[in-house]
N, C-alpha and C positions, 0 to 999 in steps of 0.2 A: 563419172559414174557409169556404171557399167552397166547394161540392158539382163532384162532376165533370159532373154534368148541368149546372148550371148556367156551365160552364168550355166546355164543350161548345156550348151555345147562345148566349153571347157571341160563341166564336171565329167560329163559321158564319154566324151575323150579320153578326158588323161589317163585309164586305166591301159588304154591301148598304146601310149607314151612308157606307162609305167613298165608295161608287159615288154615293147624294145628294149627299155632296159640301158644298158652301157651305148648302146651300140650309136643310140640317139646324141652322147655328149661325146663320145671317140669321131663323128664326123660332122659333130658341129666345132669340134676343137680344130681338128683337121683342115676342115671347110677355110673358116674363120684364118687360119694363120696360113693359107696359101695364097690366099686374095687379100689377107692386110698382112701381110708379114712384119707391118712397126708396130703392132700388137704383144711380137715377142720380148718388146724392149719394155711392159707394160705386165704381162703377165710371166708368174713363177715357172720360169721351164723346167726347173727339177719337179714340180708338181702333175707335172705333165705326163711321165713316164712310170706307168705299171709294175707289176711285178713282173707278168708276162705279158704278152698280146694279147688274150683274150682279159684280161682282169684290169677296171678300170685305173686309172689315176687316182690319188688322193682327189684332186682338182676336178676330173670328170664326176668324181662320186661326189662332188659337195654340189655341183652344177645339179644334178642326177636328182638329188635330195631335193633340194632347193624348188625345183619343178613342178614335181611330186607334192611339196608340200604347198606351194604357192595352189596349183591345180583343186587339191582337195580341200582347199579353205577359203576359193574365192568368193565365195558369200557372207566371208569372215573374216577380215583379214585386219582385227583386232589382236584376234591370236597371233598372229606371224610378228606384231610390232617389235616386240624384243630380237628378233631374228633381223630383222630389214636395220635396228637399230647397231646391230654387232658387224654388219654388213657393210652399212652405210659409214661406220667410224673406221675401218677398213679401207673401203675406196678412197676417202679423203687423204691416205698414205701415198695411195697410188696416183692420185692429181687425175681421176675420172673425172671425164667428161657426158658433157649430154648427149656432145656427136658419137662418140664411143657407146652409148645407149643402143642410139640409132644401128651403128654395125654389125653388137652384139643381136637385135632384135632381127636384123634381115638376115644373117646367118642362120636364127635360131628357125626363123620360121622356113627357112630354104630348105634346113636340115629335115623339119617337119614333113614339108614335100615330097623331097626328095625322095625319105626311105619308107614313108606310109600311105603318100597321094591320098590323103584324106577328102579331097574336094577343096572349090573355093571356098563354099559357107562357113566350113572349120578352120580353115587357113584365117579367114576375116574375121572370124571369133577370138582365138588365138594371138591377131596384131592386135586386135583394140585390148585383149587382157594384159599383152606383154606391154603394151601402152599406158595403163594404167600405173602396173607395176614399175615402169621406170621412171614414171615422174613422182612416184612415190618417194623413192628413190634419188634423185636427181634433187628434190625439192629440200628432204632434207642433209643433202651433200652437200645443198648449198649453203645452208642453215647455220652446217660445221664450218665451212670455207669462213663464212662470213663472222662470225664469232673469234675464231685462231686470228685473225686478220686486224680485232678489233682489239684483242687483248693487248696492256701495255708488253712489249716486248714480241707480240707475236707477229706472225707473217702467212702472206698465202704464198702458193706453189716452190720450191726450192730456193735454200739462203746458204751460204757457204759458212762453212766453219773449220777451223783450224784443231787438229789431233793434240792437246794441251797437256798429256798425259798418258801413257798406256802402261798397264802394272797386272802382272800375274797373279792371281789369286789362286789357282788350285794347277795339279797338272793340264786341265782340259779347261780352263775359265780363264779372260784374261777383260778386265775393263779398260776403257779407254772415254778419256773426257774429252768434251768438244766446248770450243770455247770460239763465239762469233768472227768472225772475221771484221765487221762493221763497226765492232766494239760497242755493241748496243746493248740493252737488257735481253732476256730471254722470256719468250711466256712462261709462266705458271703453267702446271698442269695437276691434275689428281694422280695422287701415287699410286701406282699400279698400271697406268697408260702406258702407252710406247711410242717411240720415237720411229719417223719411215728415214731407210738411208738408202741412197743413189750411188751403184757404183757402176764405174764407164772407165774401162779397161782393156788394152790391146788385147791380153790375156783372154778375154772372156768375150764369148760370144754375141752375147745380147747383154745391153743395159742391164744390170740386177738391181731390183727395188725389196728392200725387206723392211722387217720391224723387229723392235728389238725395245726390252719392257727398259724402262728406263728405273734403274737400280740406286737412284738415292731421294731423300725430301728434296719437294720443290725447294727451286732457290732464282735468282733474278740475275746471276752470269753464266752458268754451263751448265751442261746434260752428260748425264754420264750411263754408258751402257755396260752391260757384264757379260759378254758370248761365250758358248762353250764351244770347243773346235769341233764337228759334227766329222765324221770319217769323209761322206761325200759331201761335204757343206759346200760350195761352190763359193759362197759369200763369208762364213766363219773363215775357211782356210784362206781366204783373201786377206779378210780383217787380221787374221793371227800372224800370216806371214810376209804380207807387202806393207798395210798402215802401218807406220812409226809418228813418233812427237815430231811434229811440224807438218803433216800433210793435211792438205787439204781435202774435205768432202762435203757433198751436200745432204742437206738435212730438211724432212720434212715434217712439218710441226707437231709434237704430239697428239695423240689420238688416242681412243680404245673406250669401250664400252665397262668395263672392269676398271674400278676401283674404287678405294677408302672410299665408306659413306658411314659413319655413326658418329653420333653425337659423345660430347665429351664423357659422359658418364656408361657409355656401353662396353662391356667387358671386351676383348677380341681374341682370337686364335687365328693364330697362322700358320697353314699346313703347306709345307713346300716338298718336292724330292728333286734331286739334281738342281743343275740351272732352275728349275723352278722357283728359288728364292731370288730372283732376282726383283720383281716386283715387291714380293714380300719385303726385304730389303729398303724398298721406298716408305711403303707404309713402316715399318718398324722404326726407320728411325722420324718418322711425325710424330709415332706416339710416343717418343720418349716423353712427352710433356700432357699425356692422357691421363685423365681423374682415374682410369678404373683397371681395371688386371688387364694386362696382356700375356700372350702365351707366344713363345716360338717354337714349332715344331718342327723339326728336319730330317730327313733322309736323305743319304748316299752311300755310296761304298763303300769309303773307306777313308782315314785323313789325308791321302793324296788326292781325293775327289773334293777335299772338304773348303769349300772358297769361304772366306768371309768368317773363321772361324775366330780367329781373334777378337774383330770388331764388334758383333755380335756378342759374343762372352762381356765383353768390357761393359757395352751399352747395358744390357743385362745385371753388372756388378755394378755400376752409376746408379741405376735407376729400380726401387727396389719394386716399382709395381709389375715390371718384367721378369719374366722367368723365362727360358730357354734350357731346351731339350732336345739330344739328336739322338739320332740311330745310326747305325754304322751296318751294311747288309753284309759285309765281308771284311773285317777290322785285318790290317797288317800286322806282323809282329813289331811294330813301333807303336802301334795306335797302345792305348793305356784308357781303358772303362774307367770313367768317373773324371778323369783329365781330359779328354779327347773325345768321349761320347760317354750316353747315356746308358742306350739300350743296343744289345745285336737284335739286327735281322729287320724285321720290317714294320712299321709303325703298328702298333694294336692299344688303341685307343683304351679300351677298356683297361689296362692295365693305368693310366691315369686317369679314369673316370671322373674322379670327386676333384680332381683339379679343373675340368671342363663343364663341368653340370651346372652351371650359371643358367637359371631357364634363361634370362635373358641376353647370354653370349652371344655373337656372330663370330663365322669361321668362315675366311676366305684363304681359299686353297691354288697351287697352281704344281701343273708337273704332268706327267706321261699323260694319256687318256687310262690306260691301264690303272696305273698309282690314283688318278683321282676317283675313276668307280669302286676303287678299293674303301676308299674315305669317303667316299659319297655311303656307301654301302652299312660303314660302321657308324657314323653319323646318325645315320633315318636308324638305326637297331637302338643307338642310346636316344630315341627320341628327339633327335634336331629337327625342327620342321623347315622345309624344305626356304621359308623367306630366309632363315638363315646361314643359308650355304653360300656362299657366293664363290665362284669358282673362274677361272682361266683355264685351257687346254691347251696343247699343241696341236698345231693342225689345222687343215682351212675348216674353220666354221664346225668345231666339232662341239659335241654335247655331250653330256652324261647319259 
């Protein structure tokens, strides 16, 4: 519990945290990965790196955020729960540690000194809040650990598994199934989570640890993911051009704060654009056996971007409470309207209105941050209230 002296001396601070600005998470990142440099094998280095030198990382700016918002709610910090919860299902990918707490917390506050010299009293304000916050943290990391651990089929830190499958789905998508090495069950997860995966490569610099939505219904022998090749993906162009059927990789048990939650009678929409259907994809095929309307919604560019388009159509003609609809942003002269897609250009809601105006639908969405404020945007105008939006983004810890 934290003192009101020290609730006190955080709040009045952090404006002069805020006011540093970048400068504060560019040399606690700095700090941090010269004195632990087996940190790099732990955190995203492509995240690391700005547009220019002066303009933060993705990774610096979610750090940056995070401070800021932790700072200006510590008398509150019922509001931040969903935040520490997208956070915490996160780290459990990464196989954070408590000692890892500890490192991040003495870097952060060295940085605090370093470029502000605030005084002791603000410095020891500062450890007991960032103390607080990491066993907030820590506590319920362990919560998840211990949970994954318990489930029939699950496991904690790294389990190997063998590449059972790898199959192209669009020009830039390609899936690849993983099937245990142990020959054991696999946990269950809720559709829409993701899977963490470990690559340790002569090729590559540092250990890479990513996530990646796990793209079909749970089932009790394999995991399947759907990547799209990213230009500088450091990890996609691995997966697309070194994994083949027989290789071996480790895998870290599903996770993620995002996913299926309605009961059997609740209508659903599913809004995807690009690889954003990949989760969608998991949920779509649980509800083939859903009492009430489902809707698929898609965008991409064109049917050489279009993955999964067969399978989708089929599930859609099976089952008649599904209906599925795409959008094509730039159709080829092969693509064929009304065979291949719906509509050009880019999703506008209102043109199927009275197919969505279920008051009691939920729409969960995933894809750009741009594409979901788009849908977020058109949503709240037809009246969706905000409990039923449920959304993914790319990106560390991004929001609408």
């Amino acid at each position: 519990m934290l003192t009101q002296k020290t609730i006190d001396i955080v709040k009045s601070t952090a404006p002069v945290i805020a006011t540093a600005g970048p400068a504060v998470t560019q040399h606690f990142y700095q700090r941090m990965f010269q004195h632990n440099p087996e940190l790099k094998d732990v955190f995203n280095m492509s995240h690391q790196q700005g547009p220019d030198k002066n303009t933060p990382s993705s990774q610096q700016q979610a750090l940056f955020n995070a401070i800021c918002a932790y700072a200006n709610n510590i008398d509150n910090l019922a509001v931040l729960l969903p935040a520490v919860e997208k956070i915490a299902q996160k780290h459990t990918s990464f196989l954070i540690t408590a000692d890892q707490y500890q490192i991040v917390g003495h870097h952060l506050l060295a940085t605090i000194d370093e470029l502000l010299a605030p005084g002791q009293e603000v410095l020891d304000a500062w450890e007991e809040a960032y103390g607080v916050l990491a066993n907030v943290f820590i506590n319920r990391e362990q919560e998840i650990y211990q949970a994954s651990d318990d489930k029939i089929g699950g496991w904690r830190g790294t389990r190997e598994f063998v590449v059972t499958s790898k199959q192209p789905n669009s020009e830039l998508i390609t899936s690849f199934t993983f099937t245990p090495t142990d020959g054991d069950q696999v946990a269950t997860y809720k559709p829409g989570q993701y899977l963490g995966i470990y690559i340790n490569a002569q090729e590559l610099a540092n250990q890479e640890i990513r996530q990646y939505s796990l793209s079909s219904a749970p089932n009790s022998d394999h995991y399947r993911i759907s990547v799209k090749r990213e230009a500088q993906g450091t990890v996609s162009n691995y997966l697309h051009d070194k994994i083949n059927v027989g290789d071996k990789i480790k895998l870290v048990a599903p996770a993620g704060d995002f996913f299926l939650n309605v009961n059997p009678q609740t209508p659903v929409t599913l809004i995807s654009a690009g690889v954003g259907l990949t989760p969608m994809l998991a949920m779509l095929e649980t509800l083939t056996q859903h009492q009430a309307v489902v809707n698929w919604l898609h965008a991409t560019e064109n049917g050489q971007q279009h993955a999964y388009k067969d399978h989708v159509k089929a599930l859609a003609n099976h089952h008649s409470h599904i209906a599925a609809l795409t959008w094509y942003n730039a159709p080829t002269s092969d693509d064929r309207q009304a065979e291949d897609y719906d509509y050009q250009g880019l999703i506008e809601l209102d043109e199927i209105a009275a197919q969505i105006s279920d008051p009691e639908m939920h729409f969960y969405c995933c894809g750009p941050v741009g594409f979901m404020q788009f849908i977020a945007k058109q949503l709240i105008e037809l009246g969706v209230t905000s409990d039923r939006i449920h959304y993914e983004c790319f990106g560390p810890h991004k929001v609408l």
